[in-house]
C-alpha positions in Angstrom: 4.4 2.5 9.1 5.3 -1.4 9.2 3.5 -2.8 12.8 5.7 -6.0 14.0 4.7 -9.4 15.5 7.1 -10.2 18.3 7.6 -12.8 21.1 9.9 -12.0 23.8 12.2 -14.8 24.7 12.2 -13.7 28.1 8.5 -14.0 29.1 7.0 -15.6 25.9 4.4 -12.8 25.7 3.8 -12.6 21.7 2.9 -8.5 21.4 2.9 -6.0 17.9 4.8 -2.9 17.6 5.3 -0.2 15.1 9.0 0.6 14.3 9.2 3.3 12.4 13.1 2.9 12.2 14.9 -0.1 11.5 17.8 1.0 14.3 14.6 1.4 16.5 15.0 -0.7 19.4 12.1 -2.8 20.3 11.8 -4.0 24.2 8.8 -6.0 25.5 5.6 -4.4 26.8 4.8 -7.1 29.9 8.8 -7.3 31.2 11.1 -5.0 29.3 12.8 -7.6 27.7 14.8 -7.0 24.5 15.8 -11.0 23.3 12.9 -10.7 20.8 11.9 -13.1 18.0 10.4 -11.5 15.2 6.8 -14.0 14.2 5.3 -13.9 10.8 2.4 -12.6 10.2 -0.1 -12.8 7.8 -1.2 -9.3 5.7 -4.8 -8.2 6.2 -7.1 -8.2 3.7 -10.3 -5.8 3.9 -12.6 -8.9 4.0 -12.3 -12.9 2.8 -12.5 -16.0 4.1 -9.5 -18.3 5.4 -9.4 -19.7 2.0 -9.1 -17.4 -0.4 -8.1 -13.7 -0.5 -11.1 -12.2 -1.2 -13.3 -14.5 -0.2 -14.8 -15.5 -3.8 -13.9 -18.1 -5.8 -12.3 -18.0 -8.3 -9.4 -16.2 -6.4 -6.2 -18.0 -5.6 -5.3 -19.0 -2.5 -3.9 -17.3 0.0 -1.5 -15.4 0.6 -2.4 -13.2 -2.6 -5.7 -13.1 -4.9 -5.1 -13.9 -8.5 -4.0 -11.0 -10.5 -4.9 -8.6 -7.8 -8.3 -7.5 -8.9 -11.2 -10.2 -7.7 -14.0 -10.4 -8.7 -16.7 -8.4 -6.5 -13.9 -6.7 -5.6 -14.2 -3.9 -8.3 
């Protein structure tokens, strides 16, 4: 279930939402609004550092940690 970073154009109130739909409609929480801007956001990862992935070197940078598998990781 994919959650959503939004801000409204309306109000300017940045807010998540799950859409489980694509065709779902998606208004905003704080004025109803439905002129929405879709942000994007960066994936979670279980624990790190802003630097790499998994926070231990020698992982790549982020967005994604070498091969998948870092080590400590295991």
């Amino acid at each position: 279930m994919p959650i959503y970073e939004y801000r409204c154009e309306t109000c300017s109130k940045e807010f998540e939402a799950l859409v489980l739909r694509k065709a779902e409609a998606v208004q905003c929480p704080a004025c109803g609004g439905e002129k929405l801007s879709k942000l994007i956001s960066a994936h979670a990862v279980g624990h790190g550092t802003p630097e790499t992935a998994c926070g231990s070197a020698p992982c790549s940078p982020m967005p994604a940690c070498g091969g998948g598998i870092c080590p400590g990781m295991q």
